[in-house]
Rosetta silent file (secondary structure, phi, psi, omega in degrees, C-alpha in Angstrom):
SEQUENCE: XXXXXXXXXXXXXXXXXXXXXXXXXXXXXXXXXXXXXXXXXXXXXXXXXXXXXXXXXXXXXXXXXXXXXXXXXXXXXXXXXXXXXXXXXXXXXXXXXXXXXXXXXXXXXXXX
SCORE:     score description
SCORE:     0.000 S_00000001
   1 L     0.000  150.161 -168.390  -11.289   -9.301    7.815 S_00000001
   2 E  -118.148  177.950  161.541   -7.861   -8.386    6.337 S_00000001
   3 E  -152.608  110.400  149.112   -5.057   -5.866    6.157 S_00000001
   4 E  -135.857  177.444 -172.300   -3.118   -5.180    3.330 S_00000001
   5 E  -111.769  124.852  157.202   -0.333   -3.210    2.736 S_00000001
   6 E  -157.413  169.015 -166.304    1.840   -2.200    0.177 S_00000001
   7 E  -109.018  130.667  174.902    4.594   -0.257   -0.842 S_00000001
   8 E  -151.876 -167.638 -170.896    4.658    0.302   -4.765 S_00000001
   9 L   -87.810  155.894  159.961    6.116    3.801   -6.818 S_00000001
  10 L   -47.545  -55.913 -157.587    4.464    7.251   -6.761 S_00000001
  11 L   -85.792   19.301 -179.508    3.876    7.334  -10.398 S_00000001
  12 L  -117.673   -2.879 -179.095    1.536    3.735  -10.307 S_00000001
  13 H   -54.610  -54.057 -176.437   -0.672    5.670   -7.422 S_00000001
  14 H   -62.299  -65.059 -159.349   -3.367    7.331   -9.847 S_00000001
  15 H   -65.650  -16.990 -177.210   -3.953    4.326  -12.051 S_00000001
  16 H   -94.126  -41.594 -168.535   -4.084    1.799   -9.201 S_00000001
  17 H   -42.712  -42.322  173.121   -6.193    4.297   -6.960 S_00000001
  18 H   -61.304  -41.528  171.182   -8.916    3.994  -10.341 S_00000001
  19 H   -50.285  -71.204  169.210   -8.421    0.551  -10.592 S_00000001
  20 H   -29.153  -50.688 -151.578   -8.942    0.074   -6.771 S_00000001
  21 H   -76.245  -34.772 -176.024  -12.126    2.410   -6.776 S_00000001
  22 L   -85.924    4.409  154.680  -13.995    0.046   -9.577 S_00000001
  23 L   -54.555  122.178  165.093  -13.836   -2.826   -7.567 S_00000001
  24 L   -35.446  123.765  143.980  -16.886   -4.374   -6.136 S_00000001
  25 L    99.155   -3.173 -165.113  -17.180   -4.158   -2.713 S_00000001
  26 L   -86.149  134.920 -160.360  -13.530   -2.232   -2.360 S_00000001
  27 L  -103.350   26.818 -171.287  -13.893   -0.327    0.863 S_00000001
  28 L    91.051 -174.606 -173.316  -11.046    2.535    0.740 S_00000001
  29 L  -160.056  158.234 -172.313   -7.984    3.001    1.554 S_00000001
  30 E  -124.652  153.121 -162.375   -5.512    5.320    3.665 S_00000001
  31 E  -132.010   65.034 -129.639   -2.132    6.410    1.634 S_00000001
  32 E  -124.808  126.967  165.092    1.375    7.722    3.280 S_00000001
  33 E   -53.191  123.581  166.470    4.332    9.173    1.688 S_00000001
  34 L  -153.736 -176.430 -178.678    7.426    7.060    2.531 S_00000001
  35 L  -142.091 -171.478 -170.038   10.940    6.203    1.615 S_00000001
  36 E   165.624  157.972 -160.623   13.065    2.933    1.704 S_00000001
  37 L  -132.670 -173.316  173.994   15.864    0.973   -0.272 S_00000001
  38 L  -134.917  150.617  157.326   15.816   -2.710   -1.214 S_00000001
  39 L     2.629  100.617  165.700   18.035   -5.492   -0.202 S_00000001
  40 H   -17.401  -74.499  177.089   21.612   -4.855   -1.221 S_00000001
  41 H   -54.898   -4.696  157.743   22.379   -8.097   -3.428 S_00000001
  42 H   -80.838   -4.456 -160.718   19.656   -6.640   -5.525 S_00000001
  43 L  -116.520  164.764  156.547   21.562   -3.910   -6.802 S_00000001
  44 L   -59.795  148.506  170.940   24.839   -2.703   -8.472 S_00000001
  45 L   -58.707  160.833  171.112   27.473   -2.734   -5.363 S_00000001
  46 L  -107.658  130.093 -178.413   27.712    0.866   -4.129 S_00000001
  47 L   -50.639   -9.579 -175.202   31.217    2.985   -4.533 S_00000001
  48 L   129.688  145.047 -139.664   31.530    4.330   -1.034 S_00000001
  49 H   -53.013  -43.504 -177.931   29.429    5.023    1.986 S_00000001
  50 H   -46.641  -32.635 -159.001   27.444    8.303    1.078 S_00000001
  51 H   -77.334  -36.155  170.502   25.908    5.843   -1.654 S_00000001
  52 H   -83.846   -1.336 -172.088   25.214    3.710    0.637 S_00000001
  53 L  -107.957    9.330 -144.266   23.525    6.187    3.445 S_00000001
  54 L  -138.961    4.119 -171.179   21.732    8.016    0.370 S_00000001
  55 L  -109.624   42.399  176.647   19.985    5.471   -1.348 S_00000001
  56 L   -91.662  158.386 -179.895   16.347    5.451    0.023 S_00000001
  57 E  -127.922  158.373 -134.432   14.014    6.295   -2.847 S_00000001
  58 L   -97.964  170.246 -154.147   10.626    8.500   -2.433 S_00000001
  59 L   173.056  148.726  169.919    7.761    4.845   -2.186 S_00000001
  60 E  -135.214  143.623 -173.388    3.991    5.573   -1.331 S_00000001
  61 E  -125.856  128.956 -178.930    2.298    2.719    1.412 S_00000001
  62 E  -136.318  132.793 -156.104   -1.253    1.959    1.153 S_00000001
  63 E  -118.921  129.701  157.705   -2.996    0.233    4.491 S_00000001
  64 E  -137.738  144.989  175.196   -6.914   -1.253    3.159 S_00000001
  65 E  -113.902  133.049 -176.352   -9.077   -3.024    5.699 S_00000001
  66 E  -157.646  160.406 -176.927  -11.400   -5.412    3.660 S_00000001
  67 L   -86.252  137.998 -167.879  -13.720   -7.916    4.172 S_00000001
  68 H   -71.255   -8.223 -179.295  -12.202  -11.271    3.337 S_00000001
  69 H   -80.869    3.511  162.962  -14.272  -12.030    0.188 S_00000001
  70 H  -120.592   23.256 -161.078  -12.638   -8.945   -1.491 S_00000001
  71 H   -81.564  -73.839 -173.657   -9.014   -9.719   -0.012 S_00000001
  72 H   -47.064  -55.972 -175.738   -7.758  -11.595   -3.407 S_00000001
  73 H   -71.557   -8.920  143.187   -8.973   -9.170   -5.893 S_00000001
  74 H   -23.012  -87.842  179.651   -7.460   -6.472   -3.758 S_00000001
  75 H   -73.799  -38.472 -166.948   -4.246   -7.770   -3.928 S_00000001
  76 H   -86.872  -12.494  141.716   -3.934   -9.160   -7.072 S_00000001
  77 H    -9.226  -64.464 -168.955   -5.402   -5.390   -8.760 S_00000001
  78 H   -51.564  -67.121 -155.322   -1.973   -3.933   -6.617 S_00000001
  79 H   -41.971  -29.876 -166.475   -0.028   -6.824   -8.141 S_00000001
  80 H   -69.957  -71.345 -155.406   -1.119   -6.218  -11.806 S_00000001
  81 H   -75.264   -5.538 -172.470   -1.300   -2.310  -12.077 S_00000001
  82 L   -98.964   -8.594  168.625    1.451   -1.294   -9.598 S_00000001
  83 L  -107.218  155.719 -178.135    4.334   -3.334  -11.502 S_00000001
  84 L  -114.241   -3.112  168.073    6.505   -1.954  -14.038 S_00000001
  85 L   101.397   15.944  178.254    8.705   -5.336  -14.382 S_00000001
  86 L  -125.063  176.540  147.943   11.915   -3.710  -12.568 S_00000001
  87 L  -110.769  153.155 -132.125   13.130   -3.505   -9.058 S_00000001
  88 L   119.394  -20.397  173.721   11.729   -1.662   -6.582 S_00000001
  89 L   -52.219   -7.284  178.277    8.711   -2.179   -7.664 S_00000001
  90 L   114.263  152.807 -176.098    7.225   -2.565   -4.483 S_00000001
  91 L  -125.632  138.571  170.742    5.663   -5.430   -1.709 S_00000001
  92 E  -114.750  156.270  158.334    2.122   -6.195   -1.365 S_00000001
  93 E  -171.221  148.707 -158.228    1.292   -8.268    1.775 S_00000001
  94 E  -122.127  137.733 -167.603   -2.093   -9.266    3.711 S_00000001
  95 L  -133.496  142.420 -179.546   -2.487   -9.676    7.760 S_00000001
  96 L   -62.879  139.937  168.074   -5.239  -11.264    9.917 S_00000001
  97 L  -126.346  134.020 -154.531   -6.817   -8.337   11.266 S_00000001
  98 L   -84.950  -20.422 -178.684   -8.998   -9.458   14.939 S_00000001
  99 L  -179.186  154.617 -162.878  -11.216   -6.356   14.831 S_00000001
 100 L  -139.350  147.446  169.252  -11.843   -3.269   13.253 S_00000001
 101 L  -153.191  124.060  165.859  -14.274   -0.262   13.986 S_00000001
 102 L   -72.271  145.835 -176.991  -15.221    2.913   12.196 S_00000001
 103 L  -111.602  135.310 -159.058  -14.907    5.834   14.683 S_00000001
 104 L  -151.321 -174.280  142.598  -17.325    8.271   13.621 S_00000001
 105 L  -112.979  158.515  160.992  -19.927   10.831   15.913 S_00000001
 106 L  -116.712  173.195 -138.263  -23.207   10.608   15.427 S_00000001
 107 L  -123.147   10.146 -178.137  -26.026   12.954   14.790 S_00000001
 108 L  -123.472  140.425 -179.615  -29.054   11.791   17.428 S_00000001
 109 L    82.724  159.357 -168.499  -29.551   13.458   20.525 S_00000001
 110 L   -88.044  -30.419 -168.728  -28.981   16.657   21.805 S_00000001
 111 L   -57.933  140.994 -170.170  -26.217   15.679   24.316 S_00000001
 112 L  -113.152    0.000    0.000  -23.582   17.631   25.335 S_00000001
């Protein structure tokens, strides 16, 4: 079992969320508003300091737990529909995960 993560823009969310959902076997996903800059030297230099304290940009991070035989199409789905060919576009990346459990209640018995 995996974990991956990525960061990619708000406006690639709907079409990869469709994309995601017509996968075989793709088991959800949880989705968090976040914000974040990229590596200096990737950029124009910045003009003085506000520019530099002021430059996180709005980013949405999506955590999937997957079974490893649906790890690759997983990521490379994000990779395809989540770039637009600039930067900023966003990091995908996949982590051993040692165990996982749905937390759930269940519906037998009476107990209180």
């Amino acid at each position: 079992m995996k974990e991956i993560k990525a960061i990619i823009r708000p406006n690639k969310l709907a079409a990869l969320r469709d994309a995601l959902v017509a996968l075989p076997g793709f088991p959800g996903m949880t989705v968090s508003k976040v914000e974040g800059c990229s590596a200096p030297s990737r950029h124009l230099a910045h003009h003085n300091i506000k520019e530099q304290l002021t430059d996180y940009t709005p980013k949405v991070r999506i955590e999937i737990i997957a079974p490893d035989d649906v790890v690759q199409l997983i990521f490379d789905c994000i990779t395809r529909v989540a770039q637009t060919g600039h930067y900023g576009d966003g990091l995908v990346w996949v982590t051993e995960v040692e165990q996982a459990a749905f937390v759930f209640k269940t519906t037998q018995g009476n107990a209180s």
